[in-house]
matplotlib code that plots the C-alpha trace (Angstrom):
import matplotlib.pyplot as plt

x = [63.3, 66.0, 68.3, 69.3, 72.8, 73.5, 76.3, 76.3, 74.5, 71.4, 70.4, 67.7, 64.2, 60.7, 57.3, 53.6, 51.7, 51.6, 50.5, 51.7, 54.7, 58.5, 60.1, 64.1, 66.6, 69.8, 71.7, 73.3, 75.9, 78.3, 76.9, 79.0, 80.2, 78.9, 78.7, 77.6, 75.0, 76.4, 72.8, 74.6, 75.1, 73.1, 73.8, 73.7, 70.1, 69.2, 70.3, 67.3, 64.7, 62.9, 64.2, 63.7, 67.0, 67.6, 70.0, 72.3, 74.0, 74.0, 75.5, 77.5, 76.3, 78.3, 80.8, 77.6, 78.7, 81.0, 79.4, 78.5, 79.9, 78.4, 75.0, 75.0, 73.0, 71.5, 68.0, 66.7, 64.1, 61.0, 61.5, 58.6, 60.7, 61.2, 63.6, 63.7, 65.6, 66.1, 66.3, 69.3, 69.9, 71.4, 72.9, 74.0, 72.6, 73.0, 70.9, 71.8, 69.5, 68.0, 66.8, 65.4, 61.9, 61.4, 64.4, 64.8, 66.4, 63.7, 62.5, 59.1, 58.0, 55.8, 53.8, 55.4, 54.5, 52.7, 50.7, 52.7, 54.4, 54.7, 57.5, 57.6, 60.0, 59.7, 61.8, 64.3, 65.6, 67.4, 68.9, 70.8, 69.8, 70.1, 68.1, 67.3, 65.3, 62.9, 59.2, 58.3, 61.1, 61.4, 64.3, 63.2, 60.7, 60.0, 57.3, 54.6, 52.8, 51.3, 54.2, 54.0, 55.9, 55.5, 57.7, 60.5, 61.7, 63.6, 65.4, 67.6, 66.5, 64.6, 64.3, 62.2, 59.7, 56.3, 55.1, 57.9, 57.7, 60.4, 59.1, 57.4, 57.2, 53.4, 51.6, 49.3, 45.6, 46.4, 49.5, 49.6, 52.2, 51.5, 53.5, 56.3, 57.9, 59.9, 61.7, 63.1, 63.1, 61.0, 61.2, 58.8, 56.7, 53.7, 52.0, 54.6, 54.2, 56.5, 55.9, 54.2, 53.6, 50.6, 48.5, 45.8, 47.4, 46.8, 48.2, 48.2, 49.9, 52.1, 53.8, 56.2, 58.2, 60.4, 59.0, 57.6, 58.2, 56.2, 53.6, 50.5, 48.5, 51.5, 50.9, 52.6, 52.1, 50.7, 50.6, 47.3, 45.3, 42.8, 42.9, 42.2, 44.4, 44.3, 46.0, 48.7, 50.3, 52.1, 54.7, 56.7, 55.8, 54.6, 55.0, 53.2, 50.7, 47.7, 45.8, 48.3, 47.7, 49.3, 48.5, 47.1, 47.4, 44.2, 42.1, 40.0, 37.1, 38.8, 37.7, 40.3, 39.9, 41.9, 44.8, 46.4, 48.7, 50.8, 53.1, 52.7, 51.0, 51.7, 50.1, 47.8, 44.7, 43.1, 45.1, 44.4, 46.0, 45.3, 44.1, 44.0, 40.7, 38.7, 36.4, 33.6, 35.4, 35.5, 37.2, 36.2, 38.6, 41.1, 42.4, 45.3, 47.2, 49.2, 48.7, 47.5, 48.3, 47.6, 45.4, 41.8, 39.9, 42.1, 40.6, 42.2, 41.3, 40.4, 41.1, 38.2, 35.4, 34.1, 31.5, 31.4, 33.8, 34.1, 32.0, 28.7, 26.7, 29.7, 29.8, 32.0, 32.0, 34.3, 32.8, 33.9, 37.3, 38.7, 41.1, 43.5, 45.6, 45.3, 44.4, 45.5, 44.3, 45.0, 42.0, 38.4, 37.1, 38.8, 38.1, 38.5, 37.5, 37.1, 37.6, 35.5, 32.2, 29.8, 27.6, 27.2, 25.6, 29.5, 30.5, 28.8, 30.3, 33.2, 34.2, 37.3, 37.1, 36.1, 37.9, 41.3, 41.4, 42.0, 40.9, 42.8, 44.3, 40.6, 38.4, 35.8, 32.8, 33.2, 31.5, 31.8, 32.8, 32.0, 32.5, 35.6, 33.2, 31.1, 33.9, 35.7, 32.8, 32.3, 36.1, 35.9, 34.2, 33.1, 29.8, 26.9, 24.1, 21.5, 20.0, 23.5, 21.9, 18.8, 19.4, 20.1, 18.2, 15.3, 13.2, 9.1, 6.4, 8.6, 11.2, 14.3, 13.8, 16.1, 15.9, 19.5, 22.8, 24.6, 21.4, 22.5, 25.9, 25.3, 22.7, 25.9, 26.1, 22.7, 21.8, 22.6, 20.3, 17.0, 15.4, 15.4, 13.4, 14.0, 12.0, 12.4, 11.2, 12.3, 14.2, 18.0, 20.3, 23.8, 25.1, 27.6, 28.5, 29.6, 30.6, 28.2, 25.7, 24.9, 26.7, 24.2, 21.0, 19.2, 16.8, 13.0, 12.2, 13.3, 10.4, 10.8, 7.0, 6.8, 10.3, 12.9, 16.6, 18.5, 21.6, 22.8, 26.4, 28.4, 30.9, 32.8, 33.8, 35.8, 33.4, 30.0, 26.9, 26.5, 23.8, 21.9, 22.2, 24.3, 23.1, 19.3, 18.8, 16.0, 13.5, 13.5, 11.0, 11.8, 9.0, 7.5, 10.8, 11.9, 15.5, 16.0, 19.0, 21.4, 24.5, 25.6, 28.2, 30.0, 31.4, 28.5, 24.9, 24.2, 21.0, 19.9, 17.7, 20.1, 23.0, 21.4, 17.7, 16.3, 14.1, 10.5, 10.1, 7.1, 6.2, 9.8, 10.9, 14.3, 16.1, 19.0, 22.4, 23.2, 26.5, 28.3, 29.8, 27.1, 24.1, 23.0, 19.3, 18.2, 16.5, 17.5, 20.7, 20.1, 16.8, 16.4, 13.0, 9.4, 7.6, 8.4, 5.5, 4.3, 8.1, 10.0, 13.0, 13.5, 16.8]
y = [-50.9, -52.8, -55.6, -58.3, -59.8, -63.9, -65.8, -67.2, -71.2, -73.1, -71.4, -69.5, -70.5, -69.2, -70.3, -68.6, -69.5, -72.6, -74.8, -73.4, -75.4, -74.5, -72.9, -73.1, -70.8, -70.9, -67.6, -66.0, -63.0, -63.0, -62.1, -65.1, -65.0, -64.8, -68.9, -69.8, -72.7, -73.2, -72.0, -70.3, -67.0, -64.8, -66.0, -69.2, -69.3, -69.9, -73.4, -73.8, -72.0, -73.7, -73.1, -71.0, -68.3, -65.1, -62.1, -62.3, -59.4, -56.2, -57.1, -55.1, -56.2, -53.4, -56.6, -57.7, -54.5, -56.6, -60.2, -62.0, -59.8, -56.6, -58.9, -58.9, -60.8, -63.6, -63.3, -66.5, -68.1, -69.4, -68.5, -70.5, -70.6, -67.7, -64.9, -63.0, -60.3, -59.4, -55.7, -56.0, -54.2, -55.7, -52.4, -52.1, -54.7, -54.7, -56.9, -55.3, -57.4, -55.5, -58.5, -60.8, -61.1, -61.5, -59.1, -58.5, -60.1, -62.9, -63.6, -64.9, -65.6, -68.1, -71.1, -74.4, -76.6, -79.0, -75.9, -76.5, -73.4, -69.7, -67.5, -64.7, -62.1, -59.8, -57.2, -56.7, -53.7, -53.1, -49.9, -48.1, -50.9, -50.5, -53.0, -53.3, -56.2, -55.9, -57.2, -57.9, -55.9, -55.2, -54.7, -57.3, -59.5, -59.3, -61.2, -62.1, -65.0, -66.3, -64.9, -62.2, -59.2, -57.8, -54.9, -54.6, -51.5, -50.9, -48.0, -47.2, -47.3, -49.7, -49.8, -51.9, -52.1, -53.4, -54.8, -52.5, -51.4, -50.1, -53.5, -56.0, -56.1, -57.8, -58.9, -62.2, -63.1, -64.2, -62.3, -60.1, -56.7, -55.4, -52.3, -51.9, -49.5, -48.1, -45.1, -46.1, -44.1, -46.2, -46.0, -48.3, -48.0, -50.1, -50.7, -49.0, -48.1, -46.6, -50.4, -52.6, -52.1, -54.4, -55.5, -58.1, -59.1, -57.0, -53.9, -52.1, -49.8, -49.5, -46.3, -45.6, -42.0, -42.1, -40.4, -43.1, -42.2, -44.5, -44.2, -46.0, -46.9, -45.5, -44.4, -43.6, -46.9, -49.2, -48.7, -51.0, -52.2, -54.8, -55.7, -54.0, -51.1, -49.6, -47.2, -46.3, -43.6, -42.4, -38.6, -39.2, -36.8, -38.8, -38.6, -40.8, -40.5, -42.5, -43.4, -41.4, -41.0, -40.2, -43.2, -45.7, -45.5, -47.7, -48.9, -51.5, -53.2, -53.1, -51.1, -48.9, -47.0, -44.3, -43.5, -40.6, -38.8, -35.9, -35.8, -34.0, -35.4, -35.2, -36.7, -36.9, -38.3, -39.0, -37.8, -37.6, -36.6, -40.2, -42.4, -41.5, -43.6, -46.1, -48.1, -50.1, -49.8, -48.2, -44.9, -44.3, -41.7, -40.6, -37.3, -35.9, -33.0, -32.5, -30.0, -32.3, -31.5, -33.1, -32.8, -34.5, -35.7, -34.1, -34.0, -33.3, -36.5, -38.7, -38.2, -40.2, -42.4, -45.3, -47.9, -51.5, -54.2, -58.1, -57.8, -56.6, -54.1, -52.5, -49.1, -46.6, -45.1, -42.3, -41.4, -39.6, -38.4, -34.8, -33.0, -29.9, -29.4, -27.1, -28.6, -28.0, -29.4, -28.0, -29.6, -31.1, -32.0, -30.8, -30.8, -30.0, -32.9, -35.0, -34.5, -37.0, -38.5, -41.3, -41.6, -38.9, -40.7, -42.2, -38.9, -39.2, -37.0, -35.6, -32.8, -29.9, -26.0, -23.8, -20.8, -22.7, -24.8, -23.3, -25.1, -23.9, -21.0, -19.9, -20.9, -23.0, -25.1, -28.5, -31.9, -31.7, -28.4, -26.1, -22.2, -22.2, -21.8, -24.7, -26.5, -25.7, -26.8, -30.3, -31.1, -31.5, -34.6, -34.7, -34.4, -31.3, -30.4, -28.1, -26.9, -25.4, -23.8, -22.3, -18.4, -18.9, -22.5, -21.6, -24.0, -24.0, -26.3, -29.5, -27.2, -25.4, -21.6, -19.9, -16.1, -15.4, -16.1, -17.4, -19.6, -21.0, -21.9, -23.0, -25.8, -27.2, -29.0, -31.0, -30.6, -34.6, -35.5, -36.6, -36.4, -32.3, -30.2, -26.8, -23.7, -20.1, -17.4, -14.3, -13.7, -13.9, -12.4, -14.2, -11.4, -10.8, -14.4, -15.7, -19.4, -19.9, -23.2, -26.7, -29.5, -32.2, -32.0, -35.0, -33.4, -34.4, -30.9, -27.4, -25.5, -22.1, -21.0, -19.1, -16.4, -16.1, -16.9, -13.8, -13.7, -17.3, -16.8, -19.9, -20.0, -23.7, -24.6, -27.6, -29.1, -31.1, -31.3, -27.3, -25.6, -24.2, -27.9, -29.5, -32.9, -33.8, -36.6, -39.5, -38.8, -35.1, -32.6, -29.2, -26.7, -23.4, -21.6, -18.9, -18.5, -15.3, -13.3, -16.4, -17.2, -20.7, -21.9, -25.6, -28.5, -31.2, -31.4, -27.3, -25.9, -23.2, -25.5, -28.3, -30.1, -33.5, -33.9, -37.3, -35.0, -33.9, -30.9, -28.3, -24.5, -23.8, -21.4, -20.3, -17.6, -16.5, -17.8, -21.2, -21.9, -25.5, -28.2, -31.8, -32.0, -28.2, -26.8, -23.9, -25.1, -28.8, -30.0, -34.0, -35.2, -38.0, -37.6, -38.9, -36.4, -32.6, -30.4, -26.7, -25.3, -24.2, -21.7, -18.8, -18.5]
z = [-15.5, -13.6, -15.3, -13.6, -14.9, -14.9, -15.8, -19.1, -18.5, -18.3, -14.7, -14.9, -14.9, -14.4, -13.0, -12.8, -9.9, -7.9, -10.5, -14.0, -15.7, -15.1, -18.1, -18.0, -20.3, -21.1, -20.5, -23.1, -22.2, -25.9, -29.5, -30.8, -34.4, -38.0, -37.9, -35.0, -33.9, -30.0, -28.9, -26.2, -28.0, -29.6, -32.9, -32.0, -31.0, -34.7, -34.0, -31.2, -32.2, -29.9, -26.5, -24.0, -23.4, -21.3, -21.2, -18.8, -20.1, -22.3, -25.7, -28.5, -31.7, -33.5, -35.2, -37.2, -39.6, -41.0, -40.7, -44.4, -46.5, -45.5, -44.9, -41.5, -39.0, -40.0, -38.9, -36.2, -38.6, -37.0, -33.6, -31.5, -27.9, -25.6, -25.1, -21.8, -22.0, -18.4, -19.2, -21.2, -24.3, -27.9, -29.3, -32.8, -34.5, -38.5, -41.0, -44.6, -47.0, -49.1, -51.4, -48.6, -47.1, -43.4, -42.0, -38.2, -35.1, -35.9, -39.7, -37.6, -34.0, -34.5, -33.5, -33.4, -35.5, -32.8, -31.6, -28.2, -27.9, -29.7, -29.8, -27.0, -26.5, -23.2, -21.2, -24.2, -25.6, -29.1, -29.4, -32.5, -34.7, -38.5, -40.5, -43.7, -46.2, -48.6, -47.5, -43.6, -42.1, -38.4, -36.4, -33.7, -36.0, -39.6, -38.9, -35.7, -36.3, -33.0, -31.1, -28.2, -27.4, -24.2, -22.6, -25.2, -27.4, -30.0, -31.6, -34.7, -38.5, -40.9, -44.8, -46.5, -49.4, -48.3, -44.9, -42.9, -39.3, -36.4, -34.4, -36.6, -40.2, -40.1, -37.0, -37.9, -35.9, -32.6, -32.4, -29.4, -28.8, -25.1, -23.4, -26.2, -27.9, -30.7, -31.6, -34.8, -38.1, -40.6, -44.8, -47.0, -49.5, -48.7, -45.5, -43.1, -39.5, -36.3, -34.8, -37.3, -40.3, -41.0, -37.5, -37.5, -33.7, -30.8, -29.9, -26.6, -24.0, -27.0, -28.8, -31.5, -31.4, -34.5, -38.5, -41.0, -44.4, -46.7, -50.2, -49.1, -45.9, -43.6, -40.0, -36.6, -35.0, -37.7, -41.6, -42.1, -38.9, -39.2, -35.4, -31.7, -30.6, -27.2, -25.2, -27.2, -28.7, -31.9, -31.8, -35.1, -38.1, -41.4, -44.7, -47.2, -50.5, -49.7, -46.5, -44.0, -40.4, -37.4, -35.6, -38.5, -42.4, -42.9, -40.3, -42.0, -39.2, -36.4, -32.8, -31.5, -28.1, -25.8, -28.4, -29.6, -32.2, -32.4, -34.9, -38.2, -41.0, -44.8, -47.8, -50.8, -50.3, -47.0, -44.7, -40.8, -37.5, -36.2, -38.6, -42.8, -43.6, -41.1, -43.2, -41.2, -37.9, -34.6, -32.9, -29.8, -26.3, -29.1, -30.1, -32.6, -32.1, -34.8, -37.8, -41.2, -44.9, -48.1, -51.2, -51.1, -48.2, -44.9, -41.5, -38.0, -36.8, -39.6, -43.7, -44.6, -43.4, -45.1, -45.2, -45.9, -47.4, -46.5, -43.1, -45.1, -43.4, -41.2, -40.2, -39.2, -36.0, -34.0, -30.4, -28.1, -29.8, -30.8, -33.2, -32.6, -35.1, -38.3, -41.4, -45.0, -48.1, -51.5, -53.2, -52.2, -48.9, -45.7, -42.2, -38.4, -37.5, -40.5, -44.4, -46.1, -44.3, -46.2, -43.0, -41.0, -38.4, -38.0, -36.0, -32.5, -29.5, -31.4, -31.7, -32.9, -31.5, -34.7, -32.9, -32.0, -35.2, -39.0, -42.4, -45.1, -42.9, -41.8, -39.1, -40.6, -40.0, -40.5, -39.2, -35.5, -35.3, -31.9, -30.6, -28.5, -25.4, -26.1, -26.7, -23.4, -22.0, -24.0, -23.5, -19.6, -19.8, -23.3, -22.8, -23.2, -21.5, -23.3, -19.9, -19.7, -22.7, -21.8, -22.7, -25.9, -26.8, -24.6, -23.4, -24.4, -24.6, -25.6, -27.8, -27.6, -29.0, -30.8, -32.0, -32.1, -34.5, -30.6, -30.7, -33.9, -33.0, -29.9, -32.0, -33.1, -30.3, -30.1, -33.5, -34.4, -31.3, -32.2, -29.2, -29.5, -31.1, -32.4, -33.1, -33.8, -32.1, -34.2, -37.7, -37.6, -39.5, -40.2, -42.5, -39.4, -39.8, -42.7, -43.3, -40.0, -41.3, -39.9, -41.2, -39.6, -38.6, -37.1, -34.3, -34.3, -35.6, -37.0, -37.2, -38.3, -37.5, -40.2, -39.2, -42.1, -41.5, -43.9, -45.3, -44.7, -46.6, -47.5, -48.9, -49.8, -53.4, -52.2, -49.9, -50.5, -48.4, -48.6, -47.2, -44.3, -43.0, -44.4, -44.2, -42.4, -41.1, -41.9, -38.9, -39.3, -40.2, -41.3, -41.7, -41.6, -42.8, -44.9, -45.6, -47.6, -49.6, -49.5, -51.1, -50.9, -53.0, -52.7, -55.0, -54.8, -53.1, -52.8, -52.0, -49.5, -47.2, -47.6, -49.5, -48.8, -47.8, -46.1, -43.8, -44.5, -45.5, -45.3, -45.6, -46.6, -49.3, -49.9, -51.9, -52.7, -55.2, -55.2, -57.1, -57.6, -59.9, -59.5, -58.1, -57.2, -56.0, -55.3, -52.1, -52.1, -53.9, -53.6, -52.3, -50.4, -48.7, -49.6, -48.6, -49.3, -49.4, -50.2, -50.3, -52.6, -54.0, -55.9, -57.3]

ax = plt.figure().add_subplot(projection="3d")
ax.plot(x, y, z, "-o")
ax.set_aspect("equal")
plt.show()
C-alpha cells in the first residue's frame, strides 16, 4: 500500500470512532546510532518502550553491520507501546548474536506490566534483514507475548537454534498476527517456521514465501501450532527430520481452516504437504500441492494423524481438504492423502485423485483416494452425490447394487457413509485391477448375497490395514460373501476380508495368500468385533 511520509516530531496521532481514546506518536525518520536513548530514532525507542511512535520515513539500517562490535542492533526489549509504520520500510537491519535469546527488531512485544497496554506493530515492512540469536529469533520480534501484528512483512534471513521464525520467534496465548507476511529464509533446529516458529496466538490472512530449514516440528508458516490458523498460506520448500509440513511441523489441538501449501516437502518421519502430524486437532478447506518425501509415515496432505494428549478424549479431524502432489517414502506407511491414520473416522470429505497422484512412483490406493473422474466431480464443490451414481451403484430396495470392478471404485466415494448400504448383484473379477481395495468401510451393509469377489490382488508390504477393506467400521455388517483366489500382502493387520475388523461379520469365506510381518489372518488380520459368524478362510 501507500506510505505516507511525516516530519520527524510528536505530530501524529490516531483515533477509532467517536468515542475510542486518542493515541499520539512521535515520528521517527533517522536510524540513530549504536547508543542511542533520544526515543526519537529508531534506536532510540528502546529508551520508551512504552510509547506510541510512527514512520515518517523509509530507513537504511545497513550501518547496524558494523554497530557493537559486529553485534549489531540492539534488539527493543519489552516493547508494550505501538509502532505504526506508515508503510515505510527498515531495510538492512543486522542483529549478529548468535549466543542471545530473544533476537529481532523487538526481544518481546508484550503486555505492560499494569495490563494497560500491549505492544502492536502495524503497516511496517523490513526488508533484506539478516538476523541471527540463538532461541526466540525473529527478524521483527523474537518474541509475541500479548502483542499484535497486523499488516507488516518482513524479508531477508534468520538463524537461530530453537523457537526460530522469519516474523516471530514464539507467539504466546492472546497474541494475535493478522494479514502479514514474510519472505525470509529461515535455519533452526527446533520448532522453526516461515513466520513463527512456535504459535499459541492467532494467525490469519497470513503467509510466509521463503525455505525453512530445521530438524524437528518445522513448517512453512509455523514450526509447532497450538492455536487457530486461518486463511493463510505457506510456498517455501522445507527441509527438516521430524514432524515436517508445508504449512505446520506439529499441529497439536488447535482448528485450522481454509489454508494451503505448495512448497516441497522433505523429511524423516511424518512428513506432509501441509501439516507433518495433527494430534487431536482440526483441518478443515485446506489443500497441499507440493510433492512430499521422507522415510516413515508420508502423506500428501498430512504425515500422520494422532489422538489424544493433555485435552483427554480429543480427536483428530481433516474435512473437506485435498492433496496433489506425489508422494515418496522410502520405508513404512505412505499416502495420497495421508500416511499414518489412528482413527479413521478422522478423514471425512477428503480426498487426493488416484489417477493424477503417485505413491512411491505408482498410482496407489490410499485413505481418501478417488478415480480421476470421481474426483473431477468431488473437487467442484467437494461434495458427491451417489444418484450421480446410479449405473454403476444401482439403486434397489433400500441398497446400492454393484456387479462391476467401476462399481467398486466408484464405492470409494460413499463407502465411509453409514447411511448406505451395499450389495452385489454378480461376481466381479479384479484380476484386471490390481492394487484396487477399500481402505475404509463404514456403510450400514456389504452384503455379498452369496456372489464371490475373485482375484482381489494387493499388494503393500509397507502399509497396514491390508485387505479387501481395509479398515470396517463399528456399525457395519458384512455378510453373504465369498472372496476367492486372493493375494493380499501388507506389513501389519492383513487378511482377505479385512486388515482391521470392528464390523459383523456373516456367511463370509475367503481364500487365497495372505503374507505380512504382525498381526496377519487369512480372512481377518485384527479382530475387533463381537460377533463374527459362520465364515471363515482357507489359506
Amino acid at each position: 500500500g501507500k506510505s505516507v511520509s511525516l516530519p520527524e516530531g510528536f505530530n501524529f496521532s490516531t483515533k477509532l470512532g467517536n468515542d475510542s481514546a486518542i493515541h499520539n506518536y512521535q515520528v521517527i525518520t533517522a536510524l540513530g546510532d549504536a547508543n542511542s536513548v533520544t526515543m526519537t530514532d529508531l534506536q532510540g525507542i528502546r529508551a520508551g518502550p512504552g510509547n506510541n511512535y510512527a514512520l515518517g520515513a523509509n530507513i537504511d539500517a545497513a550501518a547496524t553491520a558494523a554497530w557493537n562490535d559486529g553485534e549489531g542492533f540492539e534488539p527493543i526489549n519489552n516493547f508494550d507501546g505501538r509502532l505504526e509504520g506508515l508503510g515505510h520500510t527498515i531495510s538492512n537491519l543486522t542483529i549478529n548474536r548468535p549466543d542471545n535469546d530473544k533476537s529481532g527488531l523487538f526481544s518481546e512485544l508484550s503486555v505492560a506490566i499494569e495490563g494497560s497496554n500491549a505492544g502492536m506493530v502495524s503497516n511496517l515492512s523490513l526488508a533484506n534483514a539478516n538476523v541471527r540469536g540463538k532461541n526466540y529469533v525473529g527478524i521483527l520480534a523474537g518474541r509475541n507475548v500479548g502483542g499484535s501484528i497486523i499488516d507488516s512483512r518482513v524479508g531477508g534471513i534468520v538463524n537461530g537454534s530453537d523457537y526460530v521464525g522469519g516474523m516471530v520467534g514464539q507467539s504466546a496465548s492472546g497474541s494475535t498476527i493478522v494479514a502479514s507476511h514474510s519472505t525470509a529464509t529461515v535455519n533452526g533446529r527446533f520448532y522453526t517456521g516461515g513466520l513463527v516458529g512456535l504459535n499459541r496466538g492467532g494467525i490469519s490472512d497470513s503467509s510466509a514465501s521463503g525455505n525453512v530449514t530445521g530438524t524437528d516440528n518445522v513448517g512453512g508458516l509455523v514450526g509447532y501450532n497450538y492455536s487457530a490458523v486461518s486463511n493463510s498460506n505457506a510456498s517455501g520448500n522445507i527441509t527438516g527430520v521430524r514432524n515436517v509440513g508445508g504449512l505446520l511441523g506439529y499441529n497439536y489441538g488447535a482448528n485450522t481452516t481454509n489454508n494451503h501449501a505448495s512448497g516441497i516437502v522433505n523429511g524423516t518421519q511424518n512428513v506432509g504437504g501441509l501439516v507433518g502430524q495433527n494430534r487431536a486437532g482440526g483441518i478443515s478447506q485446506s489443500h497441499a500441492t507440493g510433492t512430499v518425501s521422507g522415510t516413515s509415515q508420508v502423506g500428501g496432505l498430512v504425515g500422520y494423524l494422532s489422538e489424544g494428549g493433555e485435552c483427554g478424549e480429543c480427536a483428530s479431524d481433516v474435512s473437506e481438504s485435498y492433496a496433489s502432489g506425489n508422494v515418496t517414502a522410502s520405508g513404512n506407511f505412505a499416502g495420497g492423502l495421508v500416511g499414518g491414520v489412528e482413527n479413521p473416522q478422522a478423514v471425512r470429505n477428503s480426498h487426493y485423485n488416484i489417477d493424477a497422484v503417485t505413491i512411491n512412483g505408482a498410482h496407489r490406493v490410499t485413505r481418501g483416494g478417488l478415480f480421476n473422474a470421481q474426483y473431477q466431480d468431488w473437487i467442484v464443490d467437494k461434495s458427491l452425490n451417489i444418484a450421480d451414481y446410479n449405473g454403476t451403484l444401482v439403486p434397489n430396495d433400500g441398497h446400492y447394487d454393484i456387479n462391476s470392478v467401476q462399481g467398486i471404485k466408484e464405492l470409494l466415494g460413499f463407502a465411509d457413509d453409514s447411511d448406505n448400504n451395499f450389495r452385489l448383484s454378480g461376481n466381479i473379477d479384479l484380476g484386471g485391477s490390481p492394487g484396487l481395495h477399500v481402505p475404509y468401510l463404514a456403510a450400514s451393509t456389504f452384503d455379498g448375497a452369496g456372489f464371490t469377489i475373485s482375484n482381489l490382488v494387493v499388494n503393500e508390504p509397507k502399509q497396514d490395514y491390508i485387505g479387501l477393506f481395509g479398515i470396517t467400521g463399528s456399525g457395519t455388517t458384512i455378510q453373504n460373501l465369498a472372496i476367492t483366489n486372493a493375494a493380499v500382502t501388507g506389513h501389519s493387520k492383513v487378511g482377505v476380508l479385512a486388515g482391521f475388523n470392528r464390523a459383523v461379520v456373516s456367511g463370509v469365506t475367503a481364500r487365497g495368500t495372505v503374507s505380512g510381518t504382525d498381526r496377519v489372518g487369512g480372512w481377518i488380520g485384527e479382530n475387533h468385533a463381537a460377533n463374527v459368524s459362520e465364515s471363515g478362510a482357507i489359506v
